[in-house]
N, C-alpha and C positions, 0 to 999 in steps of 0.2 A: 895700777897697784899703788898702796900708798905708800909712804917710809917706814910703817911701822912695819907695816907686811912682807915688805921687802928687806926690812934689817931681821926679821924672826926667820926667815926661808936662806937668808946669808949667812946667817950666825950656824946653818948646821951644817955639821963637817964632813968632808969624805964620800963617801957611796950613799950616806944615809941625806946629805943633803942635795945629790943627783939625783934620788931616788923624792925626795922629798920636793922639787922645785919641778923636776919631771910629770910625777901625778898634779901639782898645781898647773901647769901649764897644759894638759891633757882636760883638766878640769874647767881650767878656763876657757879654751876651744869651744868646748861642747855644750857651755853654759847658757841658756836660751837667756831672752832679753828681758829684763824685768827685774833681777836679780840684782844687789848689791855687794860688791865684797867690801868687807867693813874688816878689822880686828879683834878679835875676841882675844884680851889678854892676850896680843898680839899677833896670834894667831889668824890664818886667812880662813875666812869663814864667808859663805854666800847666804844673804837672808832676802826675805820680802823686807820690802822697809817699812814701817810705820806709815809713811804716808800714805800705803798704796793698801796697809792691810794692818790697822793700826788697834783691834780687838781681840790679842792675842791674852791667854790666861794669865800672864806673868808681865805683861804691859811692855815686853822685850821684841823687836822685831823676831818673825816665823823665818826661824833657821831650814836652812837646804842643805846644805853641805859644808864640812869645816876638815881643815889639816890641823893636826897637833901631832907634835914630834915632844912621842912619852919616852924615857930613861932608858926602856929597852924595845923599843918598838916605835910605829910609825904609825901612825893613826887616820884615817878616809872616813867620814859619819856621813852615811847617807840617810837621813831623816826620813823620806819616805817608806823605805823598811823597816821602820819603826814604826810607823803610822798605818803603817796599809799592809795589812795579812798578805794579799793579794803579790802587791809589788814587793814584798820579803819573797814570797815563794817564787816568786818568776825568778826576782834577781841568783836565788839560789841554784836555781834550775840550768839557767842559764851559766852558774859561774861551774856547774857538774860540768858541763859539757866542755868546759876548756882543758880538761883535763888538773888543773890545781888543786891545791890545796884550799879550802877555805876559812881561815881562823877569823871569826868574825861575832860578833856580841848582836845585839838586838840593831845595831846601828851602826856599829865601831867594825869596819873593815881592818884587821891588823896586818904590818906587812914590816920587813927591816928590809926587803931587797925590791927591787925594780921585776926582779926575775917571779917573787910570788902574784903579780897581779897578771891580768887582763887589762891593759889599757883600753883596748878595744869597747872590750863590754862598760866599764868605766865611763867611758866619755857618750856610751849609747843610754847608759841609765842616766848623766846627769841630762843627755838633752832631752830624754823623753815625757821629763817634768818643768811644763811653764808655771810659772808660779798661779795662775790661775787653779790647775789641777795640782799645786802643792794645798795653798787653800781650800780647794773641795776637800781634798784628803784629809786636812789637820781638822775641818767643822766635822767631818764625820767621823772622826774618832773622836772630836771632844761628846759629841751626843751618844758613842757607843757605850 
């Protein structure tokens, strides 16, 4: 982890940053190898890098997953349910069955407490994407 990523995951207070360093560290477990954590605006964030996958639309490495800690919420982006019909509905599927709540946008897992998530499922959807099959995913959605 660099300094930056680690003075943004430090900086946030109380439950919301046990809650906040906990999914980071659940995340990084589970994170297959190939994967970069860089800072996005400080925030931790997992990409392909350029080197490895350098033809992305926007000339930015292909984002996997990123934390940001929003004003009133806590933020989990898993990119591949954004990219893949397929893998949005499983992930949903699967997060029915935990019995939670799901407050979640196209990508944007929202959470304030440790108690609304599934780490489980969490650390099985981040390793179930090598950046290989993240790249499959993001060319077939850019041709769809």
């Amino acid at each position: 982890m660099n300094d930056t990523v680690k003075s943004y995951l430090d900086a946030i207070e109380g439950d919301r940053g046990v809650a906040m360093r906990t999914v980071f560290e659940t995340v990084s477990d589970a994170m297959p190898s190939g994967y970069e954590l860089i800072d996005f605006h400080g925030a931790p964030s997992w990409v392909v890098p350029l080197r490895t996958y350098p033809v992305t639309y926007n000339a930015q490495p292909l984002s996997y997953v990123a934390l940001i800690a929003q004003k009133s919420y806590l933020s989990l982006y898993l990119m591949t349910t954004y990219m893949s019909t397929d893998d949005d509905t499983a992930f949903r599927r699967a997060w029915a069955e935990t019995g939670l709540k799901l407050n979640m946008g196209k990508s944007c897992l929202r959470f304030r407490r440790l108690d609304d998530l599934s780490l489980p499922l969490i650390a099985q959807t981040v390793a179930a994407t090598p950046p290989e099959r993240l790249i499959a995913v993001y060319e077939a959605s850019r041709r769809a």
